[in-house]
Residue frames as qw, qx, qy, qz and C-alpha x, y, z in Angstrom:
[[0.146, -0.145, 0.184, 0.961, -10.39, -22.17, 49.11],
 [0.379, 0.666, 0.247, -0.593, -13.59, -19.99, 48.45],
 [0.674, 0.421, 0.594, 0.123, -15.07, -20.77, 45.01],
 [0.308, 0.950, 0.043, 0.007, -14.77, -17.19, 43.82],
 [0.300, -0.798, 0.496, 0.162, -11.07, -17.30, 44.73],
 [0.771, 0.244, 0.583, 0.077, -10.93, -20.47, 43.17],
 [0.553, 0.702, 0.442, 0.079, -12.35, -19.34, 40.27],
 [0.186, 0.969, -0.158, -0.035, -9.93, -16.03, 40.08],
 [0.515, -0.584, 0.596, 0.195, -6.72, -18.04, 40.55],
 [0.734, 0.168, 0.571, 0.327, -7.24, -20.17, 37.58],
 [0.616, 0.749, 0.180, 0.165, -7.64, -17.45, 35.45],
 [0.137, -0.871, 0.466, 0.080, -4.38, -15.54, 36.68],
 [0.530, -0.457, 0.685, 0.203, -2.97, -19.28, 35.61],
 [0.738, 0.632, 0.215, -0.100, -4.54, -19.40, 32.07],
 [0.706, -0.069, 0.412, 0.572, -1.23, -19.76, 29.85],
 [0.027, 0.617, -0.143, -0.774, -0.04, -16.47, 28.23],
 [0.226, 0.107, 0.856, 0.453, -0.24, -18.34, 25.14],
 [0.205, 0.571, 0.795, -0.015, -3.68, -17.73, 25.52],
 [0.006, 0.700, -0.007, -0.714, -3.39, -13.54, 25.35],
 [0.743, 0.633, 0.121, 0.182, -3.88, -12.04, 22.03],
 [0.651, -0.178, 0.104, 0.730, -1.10, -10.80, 20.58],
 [0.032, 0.929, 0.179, -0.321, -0.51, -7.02, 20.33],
 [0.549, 0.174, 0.363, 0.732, 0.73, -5.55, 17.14],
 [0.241, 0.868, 0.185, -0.393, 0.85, -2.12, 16.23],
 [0.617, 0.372, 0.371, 0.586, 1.23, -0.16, 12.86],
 [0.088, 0.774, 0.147, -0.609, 2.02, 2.70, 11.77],
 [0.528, 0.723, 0.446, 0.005, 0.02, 4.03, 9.24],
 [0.258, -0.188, 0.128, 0.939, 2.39, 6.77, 7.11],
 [0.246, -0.545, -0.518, -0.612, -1.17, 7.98, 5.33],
 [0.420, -0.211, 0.160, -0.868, -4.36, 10.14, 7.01],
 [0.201, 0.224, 0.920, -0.252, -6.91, 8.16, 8.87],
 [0.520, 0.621, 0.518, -0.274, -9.65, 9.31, 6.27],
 [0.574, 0.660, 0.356, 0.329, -9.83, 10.63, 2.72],
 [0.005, 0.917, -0.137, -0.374, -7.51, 13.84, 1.71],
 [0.262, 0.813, -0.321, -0.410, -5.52, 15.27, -1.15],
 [0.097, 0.465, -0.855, -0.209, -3.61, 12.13, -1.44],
 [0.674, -0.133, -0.502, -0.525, -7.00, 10.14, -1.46],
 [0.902, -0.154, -0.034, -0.403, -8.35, 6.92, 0.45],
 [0.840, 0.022, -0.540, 0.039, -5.82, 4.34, 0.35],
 [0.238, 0.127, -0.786, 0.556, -3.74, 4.13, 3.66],
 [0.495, -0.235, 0.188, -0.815, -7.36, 4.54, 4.81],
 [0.951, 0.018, -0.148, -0.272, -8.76, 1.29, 3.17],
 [0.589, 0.207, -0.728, 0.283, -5.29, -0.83, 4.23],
 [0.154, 0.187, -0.765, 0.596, -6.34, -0.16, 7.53],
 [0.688, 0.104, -0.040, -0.717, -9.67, -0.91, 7.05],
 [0.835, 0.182, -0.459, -0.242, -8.84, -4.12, 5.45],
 [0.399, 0.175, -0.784, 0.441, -6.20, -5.14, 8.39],
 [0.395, -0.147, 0.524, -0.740, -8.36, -4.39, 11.01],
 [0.866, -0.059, 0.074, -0.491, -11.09, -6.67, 9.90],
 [0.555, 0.414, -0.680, 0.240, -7.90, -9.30, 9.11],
 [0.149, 0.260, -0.743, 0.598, -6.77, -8.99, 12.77],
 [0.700, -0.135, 0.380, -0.589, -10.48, -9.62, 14.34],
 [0.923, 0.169, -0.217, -0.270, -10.71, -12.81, 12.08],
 [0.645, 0.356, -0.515, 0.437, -7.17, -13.77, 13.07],
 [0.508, -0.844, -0.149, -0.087, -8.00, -12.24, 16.94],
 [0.649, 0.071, -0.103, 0.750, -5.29, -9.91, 17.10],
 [0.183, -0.842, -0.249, 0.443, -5.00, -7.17, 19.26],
 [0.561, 0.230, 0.206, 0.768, -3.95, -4.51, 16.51],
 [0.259, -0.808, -0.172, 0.500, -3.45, -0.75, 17.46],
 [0.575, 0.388, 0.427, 0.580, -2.77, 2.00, 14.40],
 [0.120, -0.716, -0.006, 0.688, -1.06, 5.28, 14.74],
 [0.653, 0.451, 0.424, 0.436, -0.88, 7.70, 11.98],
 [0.486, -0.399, 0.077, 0.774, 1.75, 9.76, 10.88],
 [0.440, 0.750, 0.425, -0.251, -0.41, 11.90, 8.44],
 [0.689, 0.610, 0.042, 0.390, 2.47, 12.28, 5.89],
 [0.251, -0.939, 0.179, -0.153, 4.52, 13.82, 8.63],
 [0.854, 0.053, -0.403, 0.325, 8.01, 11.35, 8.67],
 [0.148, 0.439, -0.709, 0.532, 9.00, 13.26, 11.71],
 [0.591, -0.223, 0.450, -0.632, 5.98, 12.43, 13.61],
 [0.932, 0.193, -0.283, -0.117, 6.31, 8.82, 11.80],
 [0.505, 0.301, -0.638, 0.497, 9.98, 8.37, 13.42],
 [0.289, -0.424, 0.472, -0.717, 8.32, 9.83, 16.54],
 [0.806, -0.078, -0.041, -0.586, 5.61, 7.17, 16.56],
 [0.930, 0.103, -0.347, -0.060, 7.85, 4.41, 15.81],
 [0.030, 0.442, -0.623, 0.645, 10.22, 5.31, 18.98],
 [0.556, -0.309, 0.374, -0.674, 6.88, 5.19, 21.16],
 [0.883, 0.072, -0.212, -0.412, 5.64, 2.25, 19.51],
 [0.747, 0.112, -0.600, 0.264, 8.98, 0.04, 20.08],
 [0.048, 0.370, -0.646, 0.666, 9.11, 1.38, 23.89],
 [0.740, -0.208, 0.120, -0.628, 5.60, -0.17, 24.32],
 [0.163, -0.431, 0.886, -0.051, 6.75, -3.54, 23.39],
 [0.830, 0.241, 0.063, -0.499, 4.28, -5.28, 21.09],
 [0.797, -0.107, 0.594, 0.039, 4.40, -8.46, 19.83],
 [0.523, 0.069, 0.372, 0.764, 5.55, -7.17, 16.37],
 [0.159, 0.736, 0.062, -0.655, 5.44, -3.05, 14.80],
 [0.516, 0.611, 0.473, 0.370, 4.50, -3.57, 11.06],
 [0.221, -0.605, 0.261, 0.719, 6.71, -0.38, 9.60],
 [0.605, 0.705, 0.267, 0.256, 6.21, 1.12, 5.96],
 [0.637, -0.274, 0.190, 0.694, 9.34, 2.39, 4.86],
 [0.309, 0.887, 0.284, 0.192, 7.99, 5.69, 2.91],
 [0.298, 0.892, -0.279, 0.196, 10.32, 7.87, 1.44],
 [0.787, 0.176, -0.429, 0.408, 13.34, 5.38, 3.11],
 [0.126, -0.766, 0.367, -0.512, 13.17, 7.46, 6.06],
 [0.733, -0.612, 0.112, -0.275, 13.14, 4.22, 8.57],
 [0.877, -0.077, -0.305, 0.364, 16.35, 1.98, 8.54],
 [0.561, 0.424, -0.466, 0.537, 18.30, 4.88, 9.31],
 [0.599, -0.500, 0.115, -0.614, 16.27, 5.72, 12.39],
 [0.964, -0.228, -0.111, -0.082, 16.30, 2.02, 13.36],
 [0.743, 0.181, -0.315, 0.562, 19.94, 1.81, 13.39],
 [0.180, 0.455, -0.310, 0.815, 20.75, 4.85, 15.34],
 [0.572, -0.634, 0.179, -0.488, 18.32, 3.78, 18.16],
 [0.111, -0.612, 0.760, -0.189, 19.49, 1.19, 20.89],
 [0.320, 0.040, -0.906, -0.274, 18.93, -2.27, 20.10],
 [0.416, -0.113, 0.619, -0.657, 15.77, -3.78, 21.09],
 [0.165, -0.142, 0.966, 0.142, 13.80, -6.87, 20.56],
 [0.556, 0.293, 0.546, -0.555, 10.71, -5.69, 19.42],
 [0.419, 0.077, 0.680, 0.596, 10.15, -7.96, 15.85],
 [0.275, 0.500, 0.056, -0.820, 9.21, -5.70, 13.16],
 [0.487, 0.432, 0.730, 0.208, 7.42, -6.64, 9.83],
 [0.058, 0.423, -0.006, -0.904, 7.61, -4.14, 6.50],
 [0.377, 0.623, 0.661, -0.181, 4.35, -3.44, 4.69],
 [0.410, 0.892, 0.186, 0.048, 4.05, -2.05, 0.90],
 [0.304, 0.871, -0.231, 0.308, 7.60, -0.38, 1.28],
 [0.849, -0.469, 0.009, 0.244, 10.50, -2.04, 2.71],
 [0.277, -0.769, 0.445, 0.366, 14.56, -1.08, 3.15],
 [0.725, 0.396, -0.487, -0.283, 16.71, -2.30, 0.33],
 [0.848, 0.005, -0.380, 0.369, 18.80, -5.77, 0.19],
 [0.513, 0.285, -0.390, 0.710, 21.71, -3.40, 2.08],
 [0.161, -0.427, 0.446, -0.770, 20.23, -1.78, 4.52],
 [0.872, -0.143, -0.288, -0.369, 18.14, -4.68, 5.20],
 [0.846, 0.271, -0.414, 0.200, 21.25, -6.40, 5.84],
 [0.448, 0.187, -0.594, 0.641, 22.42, -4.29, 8.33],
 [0.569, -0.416, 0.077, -0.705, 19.59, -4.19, 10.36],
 [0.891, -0.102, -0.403, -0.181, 20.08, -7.43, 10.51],
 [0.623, 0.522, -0.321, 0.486, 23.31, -6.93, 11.45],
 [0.195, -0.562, 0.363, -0.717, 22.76, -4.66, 14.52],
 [0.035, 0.042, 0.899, -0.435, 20.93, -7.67, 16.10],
 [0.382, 0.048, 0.321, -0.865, 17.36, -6.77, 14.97],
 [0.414, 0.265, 0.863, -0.116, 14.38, -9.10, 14.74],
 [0.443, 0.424, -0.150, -0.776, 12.82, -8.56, 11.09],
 [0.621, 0.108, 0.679, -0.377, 10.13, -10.96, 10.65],
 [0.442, 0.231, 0.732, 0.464, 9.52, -9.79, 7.34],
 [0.255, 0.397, -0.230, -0.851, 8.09, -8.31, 4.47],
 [0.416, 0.469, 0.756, 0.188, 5.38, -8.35, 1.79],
 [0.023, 0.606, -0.166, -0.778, 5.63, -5.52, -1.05],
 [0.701, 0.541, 0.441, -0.147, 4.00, -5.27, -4.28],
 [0.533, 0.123, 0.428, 0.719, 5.72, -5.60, -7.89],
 [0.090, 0.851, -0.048, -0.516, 5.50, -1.63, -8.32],
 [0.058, -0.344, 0.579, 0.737, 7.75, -1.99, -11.91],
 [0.314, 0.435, 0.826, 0.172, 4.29, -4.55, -12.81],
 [0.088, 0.763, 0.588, -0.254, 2.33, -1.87, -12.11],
 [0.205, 0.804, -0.098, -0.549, 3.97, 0.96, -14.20],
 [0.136, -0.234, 0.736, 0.620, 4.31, -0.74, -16.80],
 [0.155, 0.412, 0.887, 0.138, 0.80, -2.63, -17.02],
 [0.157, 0.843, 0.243, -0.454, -0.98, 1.13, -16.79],
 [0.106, 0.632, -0.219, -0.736, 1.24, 2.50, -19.35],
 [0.129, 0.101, 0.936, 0.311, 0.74, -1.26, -21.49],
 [0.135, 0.575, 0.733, -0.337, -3.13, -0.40, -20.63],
 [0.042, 0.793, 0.120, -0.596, -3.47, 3.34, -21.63],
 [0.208, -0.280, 0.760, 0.549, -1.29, 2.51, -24.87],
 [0.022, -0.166, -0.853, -0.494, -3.47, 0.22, -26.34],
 [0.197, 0.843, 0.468, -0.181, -6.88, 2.29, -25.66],
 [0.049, -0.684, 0.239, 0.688, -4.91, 5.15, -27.56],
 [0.714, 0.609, 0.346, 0.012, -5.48, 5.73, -31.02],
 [0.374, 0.894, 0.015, 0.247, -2.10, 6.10, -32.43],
 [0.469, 0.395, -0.443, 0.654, 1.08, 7.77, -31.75],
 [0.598, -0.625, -0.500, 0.040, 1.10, 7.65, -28.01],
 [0.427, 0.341, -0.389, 0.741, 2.68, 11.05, -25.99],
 [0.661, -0.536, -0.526, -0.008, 2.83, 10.72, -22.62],
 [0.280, -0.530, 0.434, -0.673, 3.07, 13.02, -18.95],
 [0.706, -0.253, -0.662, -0.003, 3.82, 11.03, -16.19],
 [0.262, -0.729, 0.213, -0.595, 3.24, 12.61, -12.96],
 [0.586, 0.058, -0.755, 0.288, 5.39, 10.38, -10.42],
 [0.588, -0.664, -0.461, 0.011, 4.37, 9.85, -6.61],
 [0.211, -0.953, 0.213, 0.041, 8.01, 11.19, -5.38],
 [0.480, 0.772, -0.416, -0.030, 11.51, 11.11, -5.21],
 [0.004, -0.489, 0.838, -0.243, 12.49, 8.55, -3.03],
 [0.588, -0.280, 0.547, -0.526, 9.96, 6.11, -2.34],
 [0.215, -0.178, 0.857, 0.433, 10.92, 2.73, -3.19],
 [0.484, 0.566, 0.664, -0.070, 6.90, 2.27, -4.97],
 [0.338, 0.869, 0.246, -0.264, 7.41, 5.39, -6.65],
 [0.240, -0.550, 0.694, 0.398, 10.74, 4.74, -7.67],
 [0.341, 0.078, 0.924, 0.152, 9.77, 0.97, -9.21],
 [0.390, 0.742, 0.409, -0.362, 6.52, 2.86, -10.64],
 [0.101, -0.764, 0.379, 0.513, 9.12, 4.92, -12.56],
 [0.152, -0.291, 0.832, 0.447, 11.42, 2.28, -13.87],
 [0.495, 0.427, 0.695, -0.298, 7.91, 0.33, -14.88],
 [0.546, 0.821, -0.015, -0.167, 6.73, 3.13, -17.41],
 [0.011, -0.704, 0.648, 0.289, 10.64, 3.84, -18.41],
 [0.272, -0.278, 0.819, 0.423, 10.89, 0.57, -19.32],
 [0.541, 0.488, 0.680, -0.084, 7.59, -0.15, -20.98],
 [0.394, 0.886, 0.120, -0.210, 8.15, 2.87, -23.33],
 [0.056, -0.625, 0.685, 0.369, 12.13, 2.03, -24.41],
 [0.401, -0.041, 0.862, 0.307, 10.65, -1.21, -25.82],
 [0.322, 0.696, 0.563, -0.309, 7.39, 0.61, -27.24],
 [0.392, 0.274, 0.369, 0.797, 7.75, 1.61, -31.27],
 [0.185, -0.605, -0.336, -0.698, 4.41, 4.29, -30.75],
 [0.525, -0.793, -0.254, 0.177, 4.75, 5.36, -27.11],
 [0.314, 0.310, -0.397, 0.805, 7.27, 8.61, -25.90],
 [0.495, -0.708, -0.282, 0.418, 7.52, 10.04, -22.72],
 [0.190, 0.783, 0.247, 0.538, 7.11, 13.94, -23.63],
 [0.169, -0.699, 0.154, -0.678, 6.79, 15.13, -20.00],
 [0.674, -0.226, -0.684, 0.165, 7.37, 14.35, -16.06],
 [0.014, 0.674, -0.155, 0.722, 7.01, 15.44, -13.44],
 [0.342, -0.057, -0.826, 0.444, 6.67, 14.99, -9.17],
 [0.429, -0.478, -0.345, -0.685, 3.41, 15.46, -7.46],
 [0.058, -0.224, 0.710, -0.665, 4.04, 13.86, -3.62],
 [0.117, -0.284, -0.938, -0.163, 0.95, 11.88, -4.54],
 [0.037, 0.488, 0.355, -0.796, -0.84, 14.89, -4.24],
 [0.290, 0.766, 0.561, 0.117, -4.44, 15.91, -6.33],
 [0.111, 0.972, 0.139, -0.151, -3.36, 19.55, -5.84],
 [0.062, -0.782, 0.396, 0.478, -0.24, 19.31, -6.83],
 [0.377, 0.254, 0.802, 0.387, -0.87, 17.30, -9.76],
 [0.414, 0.726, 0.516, 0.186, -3.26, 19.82, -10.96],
 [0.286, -0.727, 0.239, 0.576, -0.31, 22.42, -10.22],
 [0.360, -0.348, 0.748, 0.435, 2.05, 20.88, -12.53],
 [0.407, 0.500, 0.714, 0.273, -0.68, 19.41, -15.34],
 [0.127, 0.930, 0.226, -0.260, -1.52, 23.42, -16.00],
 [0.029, 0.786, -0.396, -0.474, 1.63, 24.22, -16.90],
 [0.204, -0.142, 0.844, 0.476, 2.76, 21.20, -19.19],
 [0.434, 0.652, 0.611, 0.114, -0.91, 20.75, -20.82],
 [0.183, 0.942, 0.047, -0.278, -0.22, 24.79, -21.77],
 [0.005, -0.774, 0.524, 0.355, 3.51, 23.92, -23.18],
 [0.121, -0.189, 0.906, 0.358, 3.22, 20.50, -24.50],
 [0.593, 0.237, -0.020, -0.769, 0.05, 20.73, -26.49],
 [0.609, 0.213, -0.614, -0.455, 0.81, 17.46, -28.20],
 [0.139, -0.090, 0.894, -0.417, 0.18, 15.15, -24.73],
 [0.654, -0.083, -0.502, -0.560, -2.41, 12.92, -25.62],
 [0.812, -0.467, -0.348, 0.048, -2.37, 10.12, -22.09],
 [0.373, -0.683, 0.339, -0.529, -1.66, 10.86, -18.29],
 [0.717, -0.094, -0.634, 0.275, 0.03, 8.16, -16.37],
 [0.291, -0.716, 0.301, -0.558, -0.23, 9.15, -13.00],
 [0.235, 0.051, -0.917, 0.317, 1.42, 6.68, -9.82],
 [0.098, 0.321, 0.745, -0.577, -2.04, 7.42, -7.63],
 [0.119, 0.591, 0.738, 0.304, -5.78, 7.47, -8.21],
 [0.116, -0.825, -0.389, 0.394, -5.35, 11.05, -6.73],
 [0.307, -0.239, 0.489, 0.781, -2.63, 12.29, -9.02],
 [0.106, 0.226, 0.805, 0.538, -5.06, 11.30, -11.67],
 [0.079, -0.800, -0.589, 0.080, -7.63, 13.33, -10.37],
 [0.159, -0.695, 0.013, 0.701, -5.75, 16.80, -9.92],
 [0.408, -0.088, 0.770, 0.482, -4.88, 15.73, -13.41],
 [0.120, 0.541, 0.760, 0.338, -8.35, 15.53, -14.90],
 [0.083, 0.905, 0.156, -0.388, -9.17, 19.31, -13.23],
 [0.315, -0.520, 0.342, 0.717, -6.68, 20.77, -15.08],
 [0.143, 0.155, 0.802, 0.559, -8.03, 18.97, -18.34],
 [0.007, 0.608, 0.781, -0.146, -11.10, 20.28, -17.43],
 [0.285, -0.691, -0.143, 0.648, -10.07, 23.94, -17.17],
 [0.148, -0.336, 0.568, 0.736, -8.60, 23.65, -20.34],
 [0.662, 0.427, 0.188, -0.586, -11.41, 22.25, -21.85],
 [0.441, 0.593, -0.614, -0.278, -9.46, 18.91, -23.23],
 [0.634, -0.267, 0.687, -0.237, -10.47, 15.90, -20.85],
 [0.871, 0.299, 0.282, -0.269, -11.90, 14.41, -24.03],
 [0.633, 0.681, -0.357, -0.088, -8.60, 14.55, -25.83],
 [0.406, 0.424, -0.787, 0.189, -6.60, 12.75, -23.57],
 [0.763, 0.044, -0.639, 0.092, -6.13, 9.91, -21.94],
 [0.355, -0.507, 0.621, -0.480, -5.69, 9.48, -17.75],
 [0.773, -0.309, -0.436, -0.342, -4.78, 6.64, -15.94],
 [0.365, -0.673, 0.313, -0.562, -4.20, 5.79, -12.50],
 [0.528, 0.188, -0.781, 0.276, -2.53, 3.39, -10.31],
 [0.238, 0.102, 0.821, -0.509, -4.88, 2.12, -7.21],
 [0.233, -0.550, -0.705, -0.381, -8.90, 1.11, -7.53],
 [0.000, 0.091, -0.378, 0.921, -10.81, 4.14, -6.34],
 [0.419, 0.405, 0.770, -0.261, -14.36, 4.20, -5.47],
 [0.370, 0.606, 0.671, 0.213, -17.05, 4.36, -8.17],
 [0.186, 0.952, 0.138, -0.200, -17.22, 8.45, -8.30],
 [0.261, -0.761, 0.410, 0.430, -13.90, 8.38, -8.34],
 [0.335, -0.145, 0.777, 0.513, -12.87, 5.50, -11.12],
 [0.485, 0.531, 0.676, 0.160, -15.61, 6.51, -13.23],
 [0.107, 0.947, -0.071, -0.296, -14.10, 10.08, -13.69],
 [0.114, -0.577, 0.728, 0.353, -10.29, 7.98, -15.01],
 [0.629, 0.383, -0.469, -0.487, -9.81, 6.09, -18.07],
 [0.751, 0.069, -0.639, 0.154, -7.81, 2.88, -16.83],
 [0.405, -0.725, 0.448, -0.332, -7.41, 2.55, -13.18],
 [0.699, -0.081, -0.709, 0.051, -5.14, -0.86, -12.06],
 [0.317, -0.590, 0.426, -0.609, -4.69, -1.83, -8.37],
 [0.907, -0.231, -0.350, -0.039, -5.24, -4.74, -5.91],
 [0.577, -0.083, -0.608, 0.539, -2.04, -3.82, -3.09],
 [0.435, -0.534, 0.303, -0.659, -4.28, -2.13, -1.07],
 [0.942, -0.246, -0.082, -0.212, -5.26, -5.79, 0.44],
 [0.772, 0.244, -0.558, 0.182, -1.55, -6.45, 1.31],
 [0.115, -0.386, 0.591, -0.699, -2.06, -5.19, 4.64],
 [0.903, -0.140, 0.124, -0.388, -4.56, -8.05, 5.08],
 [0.921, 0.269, -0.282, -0.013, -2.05, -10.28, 3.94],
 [0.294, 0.476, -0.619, 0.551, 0.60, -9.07, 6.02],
 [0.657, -0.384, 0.275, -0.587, -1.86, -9.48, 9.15],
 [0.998, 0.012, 0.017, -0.051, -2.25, -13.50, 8.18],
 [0.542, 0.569, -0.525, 0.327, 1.77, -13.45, 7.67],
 [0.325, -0.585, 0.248, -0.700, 1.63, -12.24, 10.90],
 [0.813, -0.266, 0.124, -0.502, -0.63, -14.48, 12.33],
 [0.973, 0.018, -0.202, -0.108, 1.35, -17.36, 10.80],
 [0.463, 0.558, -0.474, 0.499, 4.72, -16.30, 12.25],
 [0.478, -0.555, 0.460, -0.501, 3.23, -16.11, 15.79],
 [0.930, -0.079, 0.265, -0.240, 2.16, -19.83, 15.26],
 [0.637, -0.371, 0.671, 0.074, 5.12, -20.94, 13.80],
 [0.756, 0.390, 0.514, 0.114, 4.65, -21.51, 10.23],
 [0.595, -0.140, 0.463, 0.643, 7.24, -21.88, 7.54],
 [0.454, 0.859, 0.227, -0.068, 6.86, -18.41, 4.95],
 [0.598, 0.551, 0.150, 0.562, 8.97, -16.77, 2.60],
 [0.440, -0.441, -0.369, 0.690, 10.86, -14.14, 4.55],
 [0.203, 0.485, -0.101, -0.845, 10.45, -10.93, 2.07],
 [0.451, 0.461, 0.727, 0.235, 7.68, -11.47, -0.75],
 [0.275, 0.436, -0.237, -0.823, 7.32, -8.90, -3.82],
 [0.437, 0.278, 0.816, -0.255, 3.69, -9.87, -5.09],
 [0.068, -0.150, -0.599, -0.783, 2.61, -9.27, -8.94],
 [0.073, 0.438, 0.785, -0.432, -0.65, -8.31, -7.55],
 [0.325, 0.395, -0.095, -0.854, -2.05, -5.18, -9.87],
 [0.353, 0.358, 0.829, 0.246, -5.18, -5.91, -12.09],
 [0.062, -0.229, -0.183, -0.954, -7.24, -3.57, -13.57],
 [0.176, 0.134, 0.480, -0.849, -10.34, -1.97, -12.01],
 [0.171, -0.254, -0.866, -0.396, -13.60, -4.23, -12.83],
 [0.660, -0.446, -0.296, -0.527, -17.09, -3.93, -11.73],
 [0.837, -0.306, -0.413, 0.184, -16.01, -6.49, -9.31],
 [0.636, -0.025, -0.246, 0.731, -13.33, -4.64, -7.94],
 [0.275, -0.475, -0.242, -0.800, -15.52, -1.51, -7.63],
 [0.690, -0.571, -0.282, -0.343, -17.71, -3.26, -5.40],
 [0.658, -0.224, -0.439, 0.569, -14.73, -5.01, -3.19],
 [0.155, 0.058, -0.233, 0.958, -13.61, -0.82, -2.26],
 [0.487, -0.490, -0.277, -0.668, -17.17, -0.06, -2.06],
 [0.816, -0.351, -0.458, -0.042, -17.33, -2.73, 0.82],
 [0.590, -0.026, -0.329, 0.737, -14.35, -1.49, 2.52],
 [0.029, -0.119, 0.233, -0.965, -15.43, 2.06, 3.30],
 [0.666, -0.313, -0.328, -0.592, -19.38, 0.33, 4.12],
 [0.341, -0.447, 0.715, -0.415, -17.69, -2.04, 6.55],
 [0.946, 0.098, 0.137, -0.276, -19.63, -4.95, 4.88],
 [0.517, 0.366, -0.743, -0.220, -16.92, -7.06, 3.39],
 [0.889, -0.124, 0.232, -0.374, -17.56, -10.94, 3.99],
 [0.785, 0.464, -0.406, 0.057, -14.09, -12.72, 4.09],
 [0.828, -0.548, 0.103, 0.063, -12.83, -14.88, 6.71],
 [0.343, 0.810, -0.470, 0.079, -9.01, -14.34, 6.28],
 [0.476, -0.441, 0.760, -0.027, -8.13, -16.90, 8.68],
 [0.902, 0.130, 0.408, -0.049, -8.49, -19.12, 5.60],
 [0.612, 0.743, -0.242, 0.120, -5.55, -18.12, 4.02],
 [0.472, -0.647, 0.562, -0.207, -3.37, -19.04, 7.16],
 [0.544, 0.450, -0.699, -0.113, -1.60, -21.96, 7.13],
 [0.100, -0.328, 0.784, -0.517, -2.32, -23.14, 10.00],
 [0.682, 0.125, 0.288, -0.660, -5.61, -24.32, 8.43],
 [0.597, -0.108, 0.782, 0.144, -5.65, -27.66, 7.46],
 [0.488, 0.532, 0.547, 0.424, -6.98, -26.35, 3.31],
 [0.013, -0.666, 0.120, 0.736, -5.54, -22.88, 3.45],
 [0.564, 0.753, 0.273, 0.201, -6.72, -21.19, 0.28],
 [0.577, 0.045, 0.083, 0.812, -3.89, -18.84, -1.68],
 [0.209, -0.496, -0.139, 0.831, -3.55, -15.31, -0.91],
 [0.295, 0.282, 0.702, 0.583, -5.45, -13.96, -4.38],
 [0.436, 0.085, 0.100, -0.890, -7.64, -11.03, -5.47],
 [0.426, 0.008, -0.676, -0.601, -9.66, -13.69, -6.90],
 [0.370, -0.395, -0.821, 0.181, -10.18, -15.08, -3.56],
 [0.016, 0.267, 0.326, -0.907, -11.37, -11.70, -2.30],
 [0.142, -0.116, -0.392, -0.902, -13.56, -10.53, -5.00],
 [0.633, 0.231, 0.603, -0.427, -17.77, -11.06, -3.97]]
């Protein structure tokens, strides 16, 4: 046999094994910055550079807050037949979608927002392959902001929270968070509330009218670092930023977190973590089927730079050392992230 033939036969006999593996997400957020800020930007920012370290063929549609064109996407996506469709479960629009289509074996993984226990269950039910999950403790995180904002307050503490929405399980758990952090709290109420769809402009809708009727609001809990921005025009307008409080659940960049009082954050990086899940489920290795990760910290210098790096393209972190498949896998940690 001719050498060049040769040579083309072996690769047509290279073991599929060897192929990367093709995963695709879909993004419910904007591939760049708008009203509802940066983050579903920077999770796919941070998985992509995941999946090169982890050499994974990953592909990311995005349903720019549109959940029909999110149900549309995740139709195409399972007719393409990747090797698993990471799925964020925003505003609970996907289990019932998944049930009502005909069974099929592509395995899915949910990211940041998953189905509950019960509908979980009967997904399971129908016959489908669900690989897993990795979702952040969302009650930590509205509580530790309103624990945070509390004790920088001088005094009787009366709070507007301006929630993400009305169904999504983060913005739900965000909820219960504050709710409970202020039923155990002798010098904290909860004056005002309101829904904002994690939206700057309609956060500074909604802050106009309660700063004008509840004069005595003294801190802003908002679920997003964009909320907390629409938030701080309003205070502006009025000419009262300096009397109250704002803080803000994600870590925005530097223009941005140096305009809010308290900012926590850290599950923007669980789509890096779900990538290495990922990675270790192709290879076999033994994880925790659904994890819910205490992962919020507050927004340091350090933690400044990390989002700085993310929208520069410079970060410098080999994720395949959190795999397990390495013989001293390090733990999943902002602390291992931070420069």
């Amino acid at each position: 046999m001719p050498k060049a033939l040769s040579f083309l036969f072996c690769l047509f006999c290279i073991p599929s094994v060897l192929a990367q593996h093709k995963v695709i997400f879909i993004n419910p957020g904007y591939a760049d910055t708008n009203t509802t800020g940066p983050f579903w930007f920077e999770v796919s920012e941070l998985m992509r550079d995941a999946a090169d370290d982890l050499d994974i063929d990953l592909t990311i549609e995005y349903a720019n807050r549109n959940h029909i064109l999110m149900k549309s996407l995740v139709v195409e996506a399972i007719d393409t037949k990747p090797d698993m469709l990471i799925l964020v479960d925003e505003k609970s629009v996907l289990s019932q979608l998944l049930l009502d289509l005909p069974k099929f074996d592509t395995p899915i993984y949910f990211l940041l927002n998953r189905p509950t226990d019960d509908e979980l269950a009967a997904l399971s039910s129908k016959g489908l392959n669900i690989s897993g999950s990795v979702v952040p403790n969302n009650v930590q995180a509205g509580k530790l902001l309103a624990q945070k904002l509390v004790e920088k307050n001088n005094g009787q503490a009366n709070i507007y929270a301006i929630h993400g929405d009305y169904t999504t399980h983060a913005s739900i758990d965000r909820q219960q968070g504050i709710t409970d952090y202020i039923s155990k709290a002798n010098n904290a109420k909860l004056v005002a509330q309101s829904v904002a769809n994690w939206s700057a402009t309609q956060a500074y809708r909604q802050s106009i009218g309660f700063l004008n009727h509840q004069k005595q609001i003294n801190i802003i809990w908002s679920a997003n670092d964009a909320i907390a921005l629409g938030a701080i025009s309003a205070l502006n307008d009025n000419k009262i930023r300096d009397k109250v409080l704002v803080g803000a659940i994600n870590w925005p960049l530097k223009a941005a977190s140096e305009k809010i009082d308290i900012c926590i954050g850290g599950h923007v990086t669980l789509g890096a973590l779900a990538m290495v899940n990922i990675y270790d489920i192709f290879h076999q290795q033994p994880l925790e089927l659904h994890q819910s990760i205490a992962i919020f910290t507050p927004h340091t210098a350090k933690t400044v730079t990390f989002v700085e790096q993310i929208h520069s393209n410079s970060l410098a972190i080999d994720f395949k050392k959190f795999s397990k498949t390495e013989q001293n896998s390090e733990l999943f940690s902002i602390a291992a992230l931070l420069p």
